[in-house]
C-alpha positions in Angstrom: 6.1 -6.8 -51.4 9.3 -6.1 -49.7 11.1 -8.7 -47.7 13.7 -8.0 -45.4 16.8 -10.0 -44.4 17.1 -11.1 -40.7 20.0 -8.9 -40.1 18.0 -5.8 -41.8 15.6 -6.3 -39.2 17.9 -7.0 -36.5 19.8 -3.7 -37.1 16.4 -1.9 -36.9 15.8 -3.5 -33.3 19.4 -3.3 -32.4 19.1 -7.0 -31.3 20.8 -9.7 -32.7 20.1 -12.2 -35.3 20.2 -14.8 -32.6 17.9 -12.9 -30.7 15.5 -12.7 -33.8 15.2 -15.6 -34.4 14.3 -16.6 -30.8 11.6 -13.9 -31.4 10.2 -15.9 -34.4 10.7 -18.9 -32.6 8.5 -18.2 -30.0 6.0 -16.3 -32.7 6.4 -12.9 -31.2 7.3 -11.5 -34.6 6.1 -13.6 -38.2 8.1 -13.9 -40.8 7.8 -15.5 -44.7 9.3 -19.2 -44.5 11.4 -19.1 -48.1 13.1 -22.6 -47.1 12.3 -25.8 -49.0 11.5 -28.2 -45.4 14.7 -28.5 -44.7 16.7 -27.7 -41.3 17.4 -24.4 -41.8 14.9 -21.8 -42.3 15.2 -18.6 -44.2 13.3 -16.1 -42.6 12.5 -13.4 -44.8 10.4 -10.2 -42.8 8.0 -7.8 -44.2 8.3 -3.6 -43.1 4.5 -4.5 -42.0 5.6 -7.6 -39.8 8.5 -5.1 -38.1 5.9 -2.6 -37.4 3.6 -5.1 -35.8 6.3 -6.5 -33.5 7.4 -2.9 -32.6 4.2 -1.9 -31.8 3.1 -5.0 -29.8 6.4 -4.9 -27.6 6.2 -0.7 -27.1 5.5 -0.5 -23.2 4.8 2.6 -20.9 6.9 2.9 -18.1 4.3 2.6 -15.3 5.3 2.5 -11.5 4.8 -0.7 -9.9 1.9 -0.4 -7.6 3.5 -2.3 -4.0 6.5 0.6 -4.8 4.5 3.4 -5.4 4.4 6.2 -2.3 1.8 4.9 -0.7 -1.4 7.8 0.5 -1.5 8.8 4.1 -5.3 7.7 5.4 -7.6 10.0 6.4 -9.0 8.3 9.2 -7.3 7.2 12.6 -8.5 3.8 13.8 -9.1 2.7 17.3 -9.4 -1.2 18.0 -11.2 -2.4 21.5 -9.6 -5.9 21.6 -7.4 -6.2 24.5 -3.8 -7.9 24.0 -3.3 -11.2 26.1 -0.5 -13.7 26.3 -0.5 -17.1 24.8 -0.2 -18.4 28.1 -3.0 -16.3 30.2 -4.9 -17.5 27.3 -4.2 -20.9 28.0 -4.5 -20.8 31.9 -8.0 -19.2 31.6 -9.4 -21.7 28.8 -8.0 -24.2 31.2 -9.1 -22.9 34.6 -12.9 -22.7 32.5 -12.5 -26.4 31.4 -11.8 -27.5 35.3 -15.1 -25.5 36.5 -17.1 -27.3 33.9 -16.1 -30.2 34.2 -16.5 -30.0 38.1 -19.7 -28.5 38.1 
């Protein structure tokens, strides 16, 4: 088995070390603990673990759907609902309160 050094597999990512290790921090890519339980860890990576990571992370460029050009529609739509004002509204619902509560 091969193990790779964190800056290895950095330069194959062209990321950092720093930036590695926040990657194995948050378990997007594993790694081989050689440490004894102490504070520092030494990370050790396999070719297999790279290729993993790589292949989870590789993403197709896809446009984002409320960007895309949106489709003409086929079909023109008529509505029958009449526009009135807030306050002809209001008049009338109170002008029909007054008659039924005078009648």
């Amino acid at each position: 088995m091969i193990l790779l050094f964190p800056k290895e597999v950095a330069e194959r990512l062209k990321v950092s070390v720093k930036t590695l290790d926040g990657y194995a921090d948050a378990g997007e890519i594993r790694y081989v603990d050689l440490s004894r339980g102490g504070k520092n860890k030494r990370r050790r990576y396999t070719p297999e673990f790279v290729e993993e990571f790589i292949s989870r992370r590789t993403r197709r460029d896809v446009p984002c759907p409320s960007t895309a050009p949106k489709a003409r529609r086929s079909t023109t739509t008529t509505s029958k609902s009449n526009v009135i004002g807030f306050t002809a509204r209001r008049a009338m619902l109170a002008s029909e309160k007054q008659k039924n509560s005078s009648g």
